[in-house]
Phi, psi and omega in degrees: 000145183261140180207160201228112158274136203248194184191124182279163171256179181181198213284310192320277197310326189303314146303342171092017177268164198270163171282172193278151161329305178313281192311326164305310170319303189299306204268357171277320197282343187269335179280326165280318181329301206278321163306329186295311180313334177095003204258304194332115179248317182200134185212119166209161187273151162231165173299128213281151205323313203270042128286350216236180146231202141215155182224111172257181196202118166203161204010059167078033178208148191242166172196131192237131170242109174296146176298193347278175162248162169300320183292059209282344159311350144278015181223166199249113168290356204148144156216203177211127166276148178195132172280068183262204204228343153183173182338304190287355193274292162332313194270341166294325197287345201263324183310335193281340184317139167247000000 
Protein backbone atom coordinates (compact mmCIF):
# COMPACT_ATOMS: atom_id res chain seq x y z
CA UNK A 1 0.00 0.00 0.00
CA UNK A 2 1.20 3.52 -0.80
CA UNK A 3 0.58 6.20 1.84
CA UNK A 4 1.61 10.26 1.43
CA UNK A 5 2.53 11.84 4.90
CA UNK A 6 1.92 15.45 3.83
CA UNK A 7 3.72 18.33 6.24
CA UNK A 8 1.23 21.20 6.53
CA UNK A 9 2.87 24.54 5.60
CA UNK A 10 2.66 27.90 7.54
CA UNK A 11 3.98 31.57 7.71
CA UNK A 12 8.20 30.08 8.12
CA UNK A 13 7.58 27.89 4.92
CA UNK A 14 5.30 30.23 3.54
CA UNK A 15 8.60 32.78 3.76
CA UNK A 16 10.91 30.30 2.25
CA UNK A 17 12.61 29.71 5.46
CA UNK A 18 14.61 26.43 5.82
CA UNK A 19 13.81 24.47 9.11
CA UNK A 20 17.00 24.94 11.71
CA UNK A 21 20.25 22.49 11.28
CA UNK A 22 19.25 20.30 14.07
CA UNK A 23 15.97 19.59 12.57
CA UNK A 24 17.28 19.21 9.01
CA UNK A 25 19.78 16.85 10.82
CA UNK A 26 16.84 14.69 12.31
CA UNK A 27 15.07 14.83 9.43
CA UNK A 28 18.18 13.71 6.75
CA UNK A 29 18.34 10.87 9.56
CA UNK A 30 14.71 9.97 9.34
CA UNK A 31 14.74 9.88 5.62
CA UNK A 32 17.46 7.14 5.54
CA UNK A 33 16.33 5.07 7.95
CA UNK A 34 13.03 4.65 6.07
CA UNK A 35 15.33 4.28 2.68
CA UNK A 36 17.35 1.57 4.50
CA UNK A 37 14.11 0.14 5.04
CA UNK A 38 13.42 -0.20 1.98
CA UNK A 39 9.42 1.92 2.62
CA UNK A 40 11.14 5.39 1.33
CA UNK A 41 9.48 6.01 -2.21
CA UNK A 42 9.71 9.78 -2.40
CA UNK A 43 10.50 12.64 -0.16
CA UNK A 44 10.11 16.40 -0.72
CA UNK A 45 9.75 20.21 0.14
CA UNK A 46 8.05 22.32 -2.08
CA UNK A 47 8.11 25.78 -2.95
CA UNK A 48 6.36 28.16 -1.01
CA UNK A 49 2.69 29.32 -2.22
CA UNK A 50 3.99 32.72 -3.91
CA UNK A 51 6.12 30.58 -6.19
CA UNK A 52 3.19 28.76 -7.25
CA UNK A 53 -0.22 29.37 -9.46
CA UNK A 54 -3.38 27.68 -9.41
CA UNK A 55 -5.75 26.36 -12.35
CA UNK A 56 -8.95 25.67 -11.53
CA UNK A 57 -11.26 24.31 -14.28
CA UNK A 58 -14.59 24.82 -14.37
CA UNK A 59 -17.45 24.41 -16.72
CA UNK A 60 -14.68 23.87 -19.65
CA UNK A 61 -12.34 27.37 -18.73
CA UNK A 62 -9.82 27.24 -17.12
CA UNK A 63 -8.41 30.48 -14.53
CA UNK A 64 -4.93 30.82 -12.99
CA UNK A 65 -4.27 32.47 -10.01
CA UNK A 66 -0.58 33.35 -9.26
CA UNK A 67 0.23 32.84 -5.50
CA UNK A 68 0.80 33.47 -2.99
CA UNK A 69 -2.34 32.40 -0.72
CA UNK A 70 -3.52 33.16 2.02
CA UNK A 71 -4.52 30.18 3.63
CA UNK A 72 -1.26 28.92 4.51
CA UNK A 73 -2.69 26.35 6.92
CA UNK A 74 -4.01 24.70 3.68
CA UNK A 75 -1.33 24.40 1.76
CA UNK A 76 1.32 21.49 1.80
CA UNK A 77 5.08 22.30 2.69
CA UNK A 78 6.40 18.91 1.69
CA UNK A 79 5.93 15.45 1.79
CA UNK A 80 7.23 11.87 2.00
CA UNK A 81 5.58 8.79 -0.23
CA UNK A 82 6.15 5.13 1.31
CA UNK A 83 5.13 1.81 0.50
CA UNK A 84 4.17 -0.50 3.43
CA UNK A 85 1.74 -3.24 4.46
CA UNK A 86 -0.45 -1.44 6.14
CA UNK A 87 -2.33 1.46 7.63
CA UNK A 88 -1.03 0.94 11.29
CA UNK A 89 2.48 0.91 9.63
CA UNK A 90 1.87 3.99 7.91
CA UNK A 91 1.14 5.25 11.16
CA UNK A 92 4.24 4.46 13.12
CA UNK A 93 6.43 5.99 10.54
CA UNK A 94 4.65 9.10 11.13
CA UNK A 95 4.83 8.90 14.93
CA UNK A 96 8.90 8.63 14.54
CA UNK A 97 9.02 12.06 12.48
CA UNK A 98 11.02 14.61 14.15
Amino acid sequence: MKFMILLKADKNTEAGALPDEKLLTAMGKYNDEMAKAGVLLAAEGLHPSSKGARVRLSEGKRTVTDGPFPEANQLIAGFWMIQIKSKEEAIDWVKALP
